[in-house]
MARLO-30714 format. One record per residue: x, y, z of N, C-alpha, C in turn. Coordinates in nm, 3 decimals, always signed. Atoms other than C-alpha are relative to their C-alpha. Last residue first. Layout:
BEGIN
<neast X&nnorth Y&nup Z&caeast X&canorth Y&caup Z&ceast X&cnorth Y&cup Z>;
...
//
This chain:
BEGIN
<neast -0.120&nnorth +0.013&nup +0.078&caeast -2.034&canorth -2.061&caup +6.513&ceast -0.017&cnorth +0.094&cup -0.100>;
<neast -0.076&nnorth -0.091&nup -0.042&caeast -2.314&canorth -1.994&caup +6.771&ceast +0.175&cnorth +0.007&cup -0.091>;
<neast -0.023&nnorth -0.130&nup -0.026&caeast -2.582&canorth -2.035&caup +6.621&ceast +0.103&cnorth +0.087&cup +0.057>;
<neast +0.035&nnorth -0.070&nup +0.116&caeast -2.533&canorth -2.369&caup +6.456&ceast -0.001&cnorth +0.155&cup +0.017>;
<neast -0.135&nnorth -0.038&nup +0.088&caeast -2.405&canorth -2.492&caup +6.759&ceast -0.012&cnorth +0.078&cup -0.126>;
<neast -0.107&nnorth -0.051&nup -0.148&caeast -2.719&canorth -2.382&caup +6.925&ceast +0.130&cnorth +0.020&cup -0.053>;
<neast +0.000&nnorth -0.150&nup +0.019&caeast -2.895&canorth -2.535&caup +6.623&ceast +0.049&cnorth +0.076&cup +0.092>;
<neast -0.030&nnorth -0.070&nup +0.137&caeast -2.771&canorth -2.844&caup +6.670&ceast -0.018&cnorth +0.117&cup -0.069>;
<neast -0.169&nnorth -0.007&nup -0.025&caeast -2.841&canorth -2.847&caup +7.030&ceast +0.049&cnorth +0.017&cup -0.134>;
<neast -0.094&nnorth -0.147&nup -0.064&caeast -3.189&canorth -2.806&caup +6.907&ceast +0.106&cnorth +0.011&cup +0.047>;
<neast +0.021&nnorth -0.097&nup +0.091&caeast -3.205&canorth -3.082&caup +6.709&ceast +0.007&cnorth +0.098&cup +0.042>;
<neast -0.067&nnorth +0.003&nup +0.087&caeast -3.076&canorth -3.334&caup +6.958&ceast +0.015&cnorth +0.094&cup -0.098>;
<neast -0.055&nnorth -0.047&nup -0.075&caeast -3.346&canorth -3.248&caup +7.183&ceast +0.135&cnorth +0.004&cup -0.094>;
<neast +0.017&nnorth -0.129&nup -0.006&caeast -3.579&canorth -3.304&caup +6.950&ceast +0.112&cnorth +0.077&cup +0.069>;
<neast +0.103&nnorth -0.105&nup -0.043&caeast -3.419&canorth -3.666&caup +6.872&ceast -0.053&cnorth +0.170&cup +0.010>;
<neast -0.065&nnorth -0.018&nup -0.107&caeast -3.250&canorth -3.812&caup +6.595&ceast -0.085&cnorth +0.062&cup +0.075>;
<neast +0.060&nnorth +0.075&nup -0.131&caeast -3.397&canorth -3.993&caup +6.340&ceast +0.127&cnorth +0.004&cup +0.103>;
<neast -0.107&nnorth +0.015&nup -0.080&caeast -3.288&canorth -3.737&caup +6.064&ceast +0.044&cnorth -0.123&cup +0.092>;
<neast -0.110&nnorth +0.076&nup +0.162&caeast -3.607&canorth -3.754&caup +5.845&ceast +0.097&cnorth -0.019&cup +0.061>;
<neast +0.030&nnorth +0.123&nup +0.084&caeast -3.801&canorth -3.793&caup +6.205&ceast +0.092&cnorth +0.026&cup -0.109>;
<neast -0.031&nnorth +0.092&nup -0.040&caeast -3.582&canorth -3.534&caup +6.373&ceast -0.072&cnorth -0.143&cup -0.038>;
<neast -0.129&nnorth +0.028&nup +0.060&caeast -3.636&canorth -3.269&caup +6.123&ceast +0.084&cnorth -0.137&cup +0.037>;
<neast -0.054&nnorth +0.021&nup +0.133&caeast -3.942&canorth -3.304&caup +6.110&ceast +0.120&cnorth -0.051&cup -0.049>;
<neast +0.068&nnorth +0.089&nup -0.007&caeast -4.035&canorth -3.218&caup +6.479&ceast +0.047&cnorth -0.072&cup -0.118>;
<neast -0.093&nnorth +0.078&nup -0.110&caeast -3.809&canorth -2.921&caup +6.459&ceast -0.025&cnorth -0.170&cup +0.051>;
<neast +0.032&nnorth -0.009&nup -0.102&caeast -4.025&canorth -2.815&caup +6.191&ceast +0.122&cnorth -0.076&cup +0.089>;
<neast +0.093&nnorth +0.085&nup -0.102&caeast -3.959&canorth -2.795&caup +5.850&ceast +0.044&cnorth +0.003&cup +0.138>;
<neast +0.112&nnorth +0.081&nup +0.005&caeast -3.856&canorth -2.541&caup +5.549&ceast -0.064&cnorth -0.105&cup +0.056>;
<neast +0.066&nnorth -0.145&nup +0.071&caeast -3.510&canorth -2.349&caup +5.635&ceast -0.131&cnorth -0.052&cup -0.018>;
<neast +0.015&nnorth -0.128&nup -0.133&caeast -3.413&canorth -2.601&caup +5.885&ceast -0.099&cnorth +0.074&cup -0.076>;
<neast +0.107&nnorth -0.022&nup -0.051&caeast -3.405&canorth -2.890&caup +5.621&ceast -0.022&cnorth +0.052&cup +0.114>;
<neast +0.128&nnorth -0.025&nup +0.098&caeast -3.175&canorth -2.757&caup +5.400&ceast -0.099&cnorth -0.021&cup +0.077>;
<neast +0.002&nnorth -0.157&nup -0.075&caeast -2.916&canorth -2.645&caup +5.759&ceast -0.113&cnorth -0.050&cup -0.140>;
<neast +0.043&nnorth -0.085&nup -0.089&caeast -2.923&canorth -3.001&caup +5.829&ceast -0.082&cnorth +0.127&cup -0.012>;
<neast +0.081&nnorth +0.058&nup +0.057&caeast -2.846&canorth -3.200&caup +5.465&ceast -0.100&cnorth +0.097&cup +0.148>;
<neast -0.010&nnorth -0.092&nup +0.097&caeast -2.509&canorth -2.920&caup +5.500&ceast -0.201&cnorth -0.097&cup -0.062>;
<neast +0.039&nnorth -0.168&nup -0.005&caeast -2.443&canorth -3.008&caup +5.834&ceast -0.110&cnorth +0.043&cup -0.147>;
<neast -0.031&nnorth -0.111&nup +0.042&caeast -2.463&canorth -3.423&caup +5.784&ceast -0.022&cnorth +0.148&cup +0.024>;
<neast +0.084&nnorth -0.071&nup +0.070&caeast -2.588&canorth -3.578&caup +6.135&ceast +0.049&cnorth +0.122&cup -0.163>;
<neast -0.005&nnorth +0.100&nup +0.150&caeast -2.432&canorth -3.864&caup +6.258&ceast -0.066&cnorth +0.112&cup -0.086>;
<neast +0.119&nnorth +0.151&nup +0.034&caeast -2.514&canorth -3.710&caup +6.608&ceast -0.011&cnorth -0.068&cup -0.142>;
<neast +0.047&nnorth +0.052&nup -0.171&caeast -2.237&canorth -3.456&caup +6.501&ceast -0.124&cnorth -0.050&cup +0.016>;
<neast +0.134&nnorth -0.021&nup -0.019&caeast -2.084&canorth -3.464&caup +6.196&ceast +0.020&cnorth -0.018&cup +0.111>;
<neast +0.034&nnorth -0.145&nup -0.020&caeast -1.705&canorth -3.452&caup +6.037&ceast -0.166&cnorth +0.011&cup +0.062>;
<neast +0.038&nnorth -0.079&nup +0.097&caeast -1.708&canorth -3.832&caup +5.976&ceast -0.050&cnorth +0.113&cup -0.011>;
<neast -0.071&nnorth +0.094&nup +0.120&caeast -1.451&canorth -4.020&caup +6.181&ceast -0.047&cnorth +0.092&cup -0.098>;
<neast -0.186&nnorth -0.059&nup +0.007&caeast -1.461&canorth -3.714&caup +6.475&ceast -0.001&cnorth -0.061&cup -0.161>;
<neast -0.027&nnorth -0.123&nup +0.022&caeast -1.840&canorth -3.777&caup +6.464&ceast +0.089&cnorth +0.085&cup -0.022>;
<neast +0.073&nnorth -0.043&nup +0.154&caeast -1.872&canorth -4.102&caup +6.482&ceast +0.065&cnorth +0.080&cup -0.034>;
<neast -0.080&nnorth +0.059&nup +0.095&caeast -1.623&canorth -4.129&caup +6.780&ceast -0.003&cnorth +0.005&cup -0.143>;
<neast -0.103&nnorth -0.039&nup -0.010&caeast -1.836&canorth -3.891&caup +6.951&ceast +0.128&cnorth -0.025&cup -0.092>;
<neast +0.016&nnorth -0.074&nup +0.065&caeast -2.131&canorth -4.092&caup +6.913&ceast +0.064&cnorth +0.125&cup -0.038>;
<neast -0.039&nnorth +0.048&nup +0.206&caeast -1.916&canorth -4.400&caup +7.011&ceast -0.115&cnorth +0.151&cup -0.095>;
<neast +0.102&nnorth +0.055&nup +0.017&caeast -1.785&canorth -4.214&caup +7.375&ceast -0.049&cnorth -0.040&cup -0.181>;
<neast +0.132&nnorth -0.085&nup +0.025&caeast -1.436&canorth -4.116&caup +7.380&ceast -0.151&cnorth -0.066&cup -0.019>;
<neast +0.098&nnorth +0.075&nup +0.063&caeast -1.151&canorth -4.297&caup +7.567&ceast -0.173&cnorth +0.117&cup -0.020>;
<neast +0.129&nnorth -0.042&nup -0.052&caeast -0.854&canorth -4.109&caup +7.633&ceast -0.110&cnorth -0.066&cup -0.081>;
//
């Protein structure tokens, strides 16, 4: 089965959108959803799906 490459990432190195968890959940607690996706450079939309998973695990 062929997986897509941000997918692929993400299996290789435990993250999703390339995104460490643990560099994630520091900058939650102190910046904006806006924020997070510039230091991150992922989008908004991106960032809230991460918190989604985040909420629901």
């Amino acid at each position: 089965m062929r997986t897509g490459e941000k997918h692929w990432q993400s299996s290789l190195e435990k993250t999703i959108f390339g995104v460490n968890y643990h560099r994630f959940l520091e900058l939650e607690s102190d910046a904006n959803h806006m924020e997070i996706a510039q230091e991150l450079g992922i989008s908004l939309g991106e960032v809230k799906m991460l918190k989604k998973k985040l909420d629901r695990a």
